[in-house]
Wavefront OBJ file of the C-alpha trace (Angstrom):
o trace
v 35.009 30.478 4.378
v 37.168 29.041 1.959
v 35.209 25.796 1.959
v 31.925 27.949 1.114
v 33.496 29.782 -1.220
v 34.661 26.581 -3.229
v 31.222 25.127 -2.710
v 29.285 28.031 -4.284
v 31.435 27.860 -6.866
v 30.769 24.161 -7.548
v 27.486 24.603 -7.514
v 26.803 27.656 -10.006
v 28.684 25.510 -12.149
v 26.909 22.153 -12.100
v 23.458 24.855 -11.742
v 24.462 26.549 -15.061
v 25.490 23.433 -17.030
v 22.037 22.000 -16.304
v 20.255 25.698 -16.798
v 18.075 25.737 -20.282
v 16.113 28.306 -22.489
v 12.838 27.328 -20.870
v 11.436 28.030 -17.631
v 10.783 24.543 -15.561
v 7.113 24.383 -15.608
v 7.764 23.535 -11.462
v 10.551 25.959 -10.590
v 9.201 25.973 -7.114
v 9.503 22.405 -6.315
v 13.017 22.379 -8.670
v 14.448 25.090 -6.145
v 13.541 22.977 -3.345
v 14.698 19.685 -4.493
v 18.118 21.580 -5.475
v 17.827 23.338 -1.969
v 17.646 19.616 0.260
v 20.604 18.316 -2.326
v 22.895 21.075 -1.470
v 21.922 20.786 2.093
v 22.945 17.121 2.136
v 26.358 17.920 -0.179
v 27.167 21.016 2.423
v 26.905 17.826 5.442
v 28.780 15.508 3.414
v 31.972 18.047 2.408
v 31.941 19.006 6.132
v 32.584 15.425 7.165
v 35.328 14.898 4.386
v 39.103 14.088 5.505
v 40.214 13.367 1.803
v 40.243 14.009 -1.784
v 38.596 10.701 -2.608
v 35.407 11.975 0.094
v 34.933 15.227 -1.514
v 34.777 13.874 -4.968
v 32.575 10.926 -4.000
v 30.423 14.201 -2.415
v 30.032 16.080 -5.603
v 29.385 13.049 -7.333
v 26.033 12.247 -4.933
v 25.579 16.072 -5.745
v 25.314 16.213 -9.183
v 23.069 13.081 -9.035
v 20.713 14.301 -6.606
v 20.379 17.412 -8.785
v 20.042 15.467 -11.976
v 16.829 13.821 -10.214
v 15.073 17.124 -9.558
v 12.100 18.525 -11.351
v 13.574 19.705 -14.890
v 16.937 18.265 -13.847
v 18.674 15.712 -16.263
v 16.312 12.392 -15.107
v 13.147 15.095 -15.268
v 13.791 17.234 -18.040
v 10.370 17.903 -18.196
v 9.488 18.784 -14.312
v 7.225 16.608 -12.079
v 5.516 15.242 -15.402
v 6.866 11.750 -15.613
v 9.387 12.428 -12.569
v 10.101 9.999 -9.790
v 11.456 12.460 -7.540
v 9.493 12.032 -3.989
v 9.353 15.833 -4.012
v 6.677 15.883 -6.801
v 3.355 15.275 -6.066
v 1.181 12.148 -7.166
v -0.589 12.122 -10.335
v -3.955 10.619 -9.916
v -5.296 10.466 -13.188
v -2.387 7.838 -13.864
v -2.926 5.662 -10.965
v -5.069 3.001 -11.891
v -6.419 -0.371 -9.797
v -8.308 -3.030 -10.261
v -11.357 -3.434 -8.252
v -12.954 -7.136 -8.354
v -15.868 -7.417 -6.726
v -18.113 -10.765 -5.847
v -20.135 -10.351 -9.029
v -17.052 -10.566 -11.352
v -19.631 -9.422 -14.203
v -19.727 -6.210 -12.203
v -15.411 -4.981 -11.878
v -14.233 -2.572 -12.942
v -10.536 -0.151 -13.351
v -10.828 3.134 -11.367
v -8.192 5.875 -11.754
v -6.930 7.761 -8.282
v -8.935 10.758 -9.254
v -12.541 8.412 -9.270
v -13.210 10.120 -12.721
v -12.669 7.386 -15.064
v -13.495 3.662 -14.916
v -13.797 1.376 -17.498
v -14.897 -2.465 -17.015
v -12.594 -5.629 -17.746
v -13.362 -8.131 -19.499
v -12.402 -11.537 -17.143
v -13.102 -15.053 -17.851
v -13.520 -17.519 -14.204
v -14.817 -20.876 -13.454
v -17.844 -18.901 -11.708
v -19.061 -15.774 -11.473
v -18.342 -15.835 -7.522
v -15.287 -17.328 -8.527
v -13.412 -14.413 -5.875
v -16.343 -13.064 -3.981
v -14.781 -13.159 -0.138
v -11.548 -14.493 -1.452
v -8.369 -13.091 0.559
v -5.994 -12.179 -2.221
v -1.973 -11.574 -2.691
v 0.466 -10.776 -5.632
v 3.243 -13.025 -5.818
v 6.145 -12.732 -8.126
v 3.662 -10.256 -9.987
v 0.717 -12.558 -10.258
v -2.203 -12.057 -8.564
v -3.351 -15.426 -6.001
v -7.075 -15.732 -4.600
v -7.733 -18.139 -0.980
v -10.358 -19.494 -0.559
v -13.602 -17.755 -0.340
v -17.335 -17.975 -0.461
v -17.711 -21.262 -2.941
v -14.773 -22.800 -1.750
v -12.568 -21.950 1.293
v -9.971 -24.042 0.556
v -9.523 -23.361 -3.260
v -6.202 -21.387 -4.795
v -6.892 -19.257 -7.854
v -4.313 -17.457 -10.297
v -4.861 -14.889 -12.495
v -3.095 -15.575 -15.722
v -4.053 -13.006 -18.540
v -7.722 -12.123 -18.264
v -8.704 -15.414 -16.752
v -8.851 -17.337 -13.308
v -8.307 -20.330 -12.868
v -7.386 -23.051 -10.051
v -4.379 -24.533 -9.313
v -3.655 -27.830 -8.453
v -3.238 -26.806 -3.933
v -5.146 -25.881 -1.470
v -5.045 -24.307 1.936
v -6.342 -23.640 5.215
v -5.852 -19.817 6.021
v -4.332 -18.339 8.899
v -7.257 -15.645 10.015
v -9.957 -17.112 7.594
v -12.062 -19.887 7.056
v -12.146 -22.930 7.196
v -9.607 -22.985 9.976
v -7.981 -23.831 12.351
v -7.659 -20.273 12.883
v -3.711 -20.075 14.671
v -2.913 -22.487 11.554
v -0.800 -20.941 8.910
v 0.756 -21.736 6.054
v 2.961 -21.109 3.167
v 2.073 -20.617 -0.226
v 5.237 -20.408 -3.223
v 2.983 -19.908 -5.680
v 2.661 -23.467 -6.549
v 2.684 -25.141 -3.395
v 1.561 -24.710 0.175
v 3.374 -26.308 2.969
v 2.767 -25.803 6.803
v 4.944 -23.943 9.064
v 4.516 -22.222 12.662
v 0.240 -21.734 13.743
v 0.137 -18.414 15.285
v -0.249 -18.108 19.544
v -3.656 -16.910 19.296
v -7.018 -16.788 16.905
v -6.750 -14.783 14.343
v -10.261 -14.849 12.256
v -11.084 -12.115 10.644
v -7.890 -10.423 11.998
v -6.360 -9.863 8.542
v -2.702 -10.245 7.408
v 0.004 -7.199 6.691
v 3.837 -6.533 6.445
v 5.109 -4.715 9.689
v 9.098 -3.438 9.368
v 8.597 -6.272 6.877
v 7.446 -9.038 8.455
v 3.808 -10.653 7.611
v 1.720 -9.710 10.910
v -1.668 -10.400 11.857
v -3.834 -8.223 14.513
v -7.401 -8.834 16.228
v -9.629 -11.597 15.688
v -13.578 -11.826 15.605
v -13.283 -14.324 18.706
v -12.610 -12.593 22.417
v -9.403 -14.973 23.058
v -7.707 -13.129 20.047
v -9.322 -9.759 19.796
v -6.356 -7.488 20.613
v -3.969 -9.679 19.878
v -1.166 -8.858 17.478
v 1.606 -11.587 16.264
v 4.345 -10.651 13.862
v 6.383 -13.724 11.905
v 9.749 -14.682 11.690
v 11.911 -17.422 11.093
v 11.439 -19.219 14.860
v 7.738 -18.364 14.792
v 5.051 -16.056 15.867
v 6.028 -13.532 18.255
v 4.052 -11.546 19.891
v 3.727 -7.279 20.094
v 1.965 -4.622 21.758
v -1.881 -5.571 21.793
v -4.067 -3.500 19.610
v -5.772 -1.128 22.305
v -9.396 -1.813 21.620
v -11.365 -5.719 20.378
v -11.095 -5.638 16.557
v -11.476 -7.724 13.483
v -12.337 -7.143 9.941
v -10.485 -4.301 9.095
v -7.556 -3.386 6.419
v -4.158 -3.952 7.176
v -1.815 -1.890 4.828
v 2.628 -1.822 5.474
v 4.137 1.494 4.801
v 7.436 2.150 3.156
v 8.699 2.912 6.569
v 8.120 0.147 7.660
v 4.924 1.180 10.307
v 1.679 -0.614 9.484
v -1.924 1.449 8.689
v -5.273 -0.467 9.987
v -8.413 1.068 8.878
v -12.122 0.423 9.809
v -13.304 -2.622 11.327
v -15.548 -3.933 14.041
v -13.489 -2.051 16.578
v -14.920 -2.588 20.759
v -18.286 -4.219 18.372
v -18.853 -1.019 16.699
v -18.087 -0.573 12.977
v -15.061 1.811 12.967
v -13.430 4.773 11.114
v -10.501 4.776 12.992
v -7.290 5.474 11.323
v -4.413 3.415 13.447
v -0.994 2.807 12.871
v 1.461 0.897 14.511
v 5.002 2.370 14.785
v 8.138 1.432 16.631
v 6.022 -1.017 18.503
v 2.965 1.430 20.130
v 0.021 2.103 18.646
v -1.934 5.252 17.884
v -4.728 6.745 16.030
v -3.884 8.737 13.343
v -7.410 10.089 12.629
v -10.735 9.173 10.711
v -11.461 8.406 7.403
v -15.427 9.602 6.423
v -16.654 6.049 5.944
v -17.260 2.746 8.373
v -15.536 -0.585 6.711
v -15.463 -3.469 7.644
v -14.847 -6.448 5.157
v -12.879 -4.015 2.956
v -10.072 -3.826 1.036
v -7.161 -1.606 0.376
v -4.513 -1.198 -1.633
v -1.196 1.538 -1.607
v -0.311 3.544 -3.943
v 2.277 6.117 -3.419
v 0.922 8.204 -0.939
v -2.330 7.010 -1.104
v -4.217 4.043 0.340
v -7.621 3.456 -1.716
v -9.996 1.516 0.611
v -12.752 -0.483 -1.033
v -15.864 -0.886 0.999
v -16.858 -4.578 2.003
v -20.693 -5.147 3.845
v -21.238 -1.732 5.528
v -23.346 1.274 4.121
v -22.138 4.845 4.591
v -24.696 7.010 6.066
v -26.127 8.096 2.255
v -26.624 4.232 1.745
v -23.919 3.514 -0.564
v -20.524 1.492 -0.433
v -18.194 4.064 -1.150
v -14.618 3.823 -2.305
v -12.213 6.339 -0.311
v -8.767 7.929 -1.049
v -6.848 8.307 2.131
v -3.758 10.465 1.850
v -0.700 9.037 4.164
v 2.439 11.064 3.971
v 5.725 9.997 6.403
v 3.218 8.338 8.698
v 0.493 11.218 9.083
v -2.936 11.169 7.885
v -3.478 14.050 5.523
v -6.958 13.862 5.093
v -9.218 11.425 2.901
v -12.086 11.794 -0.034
v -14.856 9.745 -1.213
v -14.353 8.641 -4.772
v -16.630 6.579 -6.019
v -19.365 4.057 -4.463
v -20.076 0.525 -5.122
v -23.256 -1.241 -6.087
v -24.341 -3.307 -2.906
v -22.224 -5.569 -0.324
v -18.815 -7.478 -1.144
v -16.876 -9.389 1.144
v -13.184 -8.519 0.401
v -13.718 -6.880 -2.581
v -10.038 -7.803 -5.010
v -7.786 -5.301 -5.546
v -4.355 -4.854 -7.219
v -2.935 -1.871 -9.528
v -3.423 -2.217 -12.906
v -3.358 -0.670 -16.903
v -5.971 1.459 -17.717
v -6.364 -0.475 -20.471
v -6.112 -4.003 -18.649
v -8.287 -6.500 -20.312
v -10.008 -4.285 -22.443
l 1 2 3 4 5 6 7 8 9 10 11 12 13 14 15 16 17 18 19 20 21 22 23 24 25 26 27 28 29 30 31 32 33 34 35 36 37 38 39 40 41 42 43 44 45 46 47 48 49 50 51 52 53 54 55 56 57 58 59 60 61 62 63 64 65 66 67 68 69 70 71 72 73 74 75 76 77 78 79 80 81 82 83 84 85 86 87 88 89 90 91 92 93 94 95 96 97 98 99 100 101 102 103 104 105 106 107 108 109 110 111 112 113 114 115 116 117 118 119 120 121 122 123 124 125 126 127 128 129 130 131 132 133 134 135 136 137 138 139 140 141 142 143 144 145 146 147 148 149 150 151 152 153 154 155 156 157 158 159 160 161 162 163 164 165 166 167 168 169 170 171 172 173 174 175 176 177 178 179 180 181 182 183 184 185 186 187 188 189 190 191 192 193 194 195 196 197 198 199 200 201 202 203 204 205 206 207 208 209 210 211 212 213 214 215 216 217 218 219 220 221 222 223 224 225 226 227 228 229 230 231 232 233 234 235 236 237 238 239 240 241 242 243 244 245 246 247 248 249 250 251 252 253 254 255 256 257 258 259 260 261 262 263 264 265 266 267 268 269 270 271 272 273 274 275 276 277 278 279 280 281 282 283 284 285 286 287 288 289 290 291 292 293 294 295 296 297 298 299 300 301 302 303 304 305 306 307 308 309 310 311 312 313 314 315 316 317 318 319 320 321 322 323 324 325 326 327 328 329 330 331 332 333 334 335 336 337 338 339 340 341 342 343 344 345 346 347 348 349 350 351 352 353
């Protein structure tokens, strides 16, 4: 009792020192937020021996309040606010969508009402049609690709251009497809080739590490390998044949495959793999397969490669993924006609402009 007491006290005082004239335009997710931090400070004063615990408690306390809606990090609510508790704003996500005419990119926000077009400068105009892409240190990196599958491209301002390396591509052309190899952003030097063949099995982080699942080729079709410093080791295969679907790592550390040519038939299958088993999450409304995607909070915006929807157009989907659940998923926007691996990274609004 006296500990409650003591901690009701504590906080009314740290609640009325941050209390101001104004209502917070989010009370209901402030009361929340301040609800989980004094949750957590009531655990962490219970498992206090000392002085030195209990002040290192109210400490994390007053923190954890200060990063609520309307508290001293978010004095205006969720607007601007980091705070996981406040939902995404999707007129201020923006990404980059490159597709194999580069004439034709464009910027899309996360709501799919505005898009403007880029203005980008490239040795061709397919300089990065079916080019596998990566950011590196913040730069954007294109591999190979349609005019030349061994070329390495860098984005640098508003223009490509190549860099003096090139590279075979573990799961692409030219092959071999178990080779693999490391790119620094200036260099590429060979390390471990994979166990199996990985063509159009795609690369993503799992807990991390770069992994690679399915292949277009029966030997590697369920096969999923996960890097580390010895080599390729194997996991769980992938329950069905696959190849040419996303690959997308979490923030906890699971990894989200979408689409694909999944037992030969173009897929909307939502997977993920998690502690080691796979499982399908649900379906997205669209069959991909040699799309793209790209994360964004809790949102993964998939890009359609060479399949039609069933109203004939390439759409561009918003699937909602929340502490490893699918939460549902909307078409917002359509392309004009096929592109292998269309580009994508986030970007300004205003990028290129």
């Amino acid at each position: 009792m006296i500990i409650f007491n003591l901690f009701q006290a504590f906080h009314a005082s740290i609640i009325d020192s941050r209390a101001g004239l104004l209502k917070c335009p989010d009370q209901e997710l402030q009361e929340e937020c301040n609800g989980n931090c004094r949750i957590v400070y009531t655990q962490c004063r219970l498992s206090c021996e000392d002085e030195f615990c209990l002040t290192t408690c109210e400490r994390s306390y007053e923190i954890c309040l200060d990063s609520c809606p309307c508290g001293e990090n978010c004095p205006q609510g969720c607007k601007d606010c980091e705070n996981p508790i406040c939902p995404d704003d999707l007129s201020n996500m923006h990404f980059a969508v490159l597709l194999n005419d580069l004439t034709s990119s464009y910027i899309n926000s996360g709501d799919g009402i505005s898009i403007v077009a880029p203005q980008l400068d490239a040795p061709s105009n397919d300089f990065v049609a079916g080019s596998p892409f990566a950011i590196l240190q913040d730069e954007l990196f294109i591999f190979g690709g349609n005019a030349d599958n061994q070329k390495i491209g860098k984005l640098v301002g508003c223009s490509f251009s190549l860099i003096s390396a090139s590279a075979y591509l573990l799961s692409g052309f030219p092959g071999p497809y178990e080779a693999c190899e490391i790119f620094d952003g200036e260099s590429v030097s060979s390390t471990h080739s994979a166990q199996n063949n990985h063509d159009w099995g795609k690369l993503g982080l799992y807990k991390g590490q770069p992994t690679t699942v399915g292949s277009y080729y029966k030997s590697g079709a369920q096969k999923v390998e996960t890097y580390n410093s010895t080599g390729w080791a194997s996991l769980p295969d992938h329950p069905r044949k696959i190849n040419g679907h996303t690959l997308t790592g979490l923030d906890s550390g699971s990894l989200l495959l979408i689409g694909g040519e999944d037992d030969e038939e173009v897929s909307k299958n939502v997977w993920i793999l998690k502690d080691d088993v796979w499982n399908i999450l649900g379906q997205v409304l669209s069959n991909y397969d040699a799309a793209s995607a790209i994360k964004i909070g809790n949102y993964v915006f998939v890009v359609s490669g060479y399949v039609k929807s069933a109203d004939g157009t390439y759409p561009v989907e918003r699937v909602h993924i929340e502490n490893d659940e699918f939460l549902g998923s909307e078409v917002i926007g359509s392309n004009d006609g096929q592109n292998w691996i269309p580009v994508l990274f986030q970007a300004d609004f205003h990028f290129c402009q």
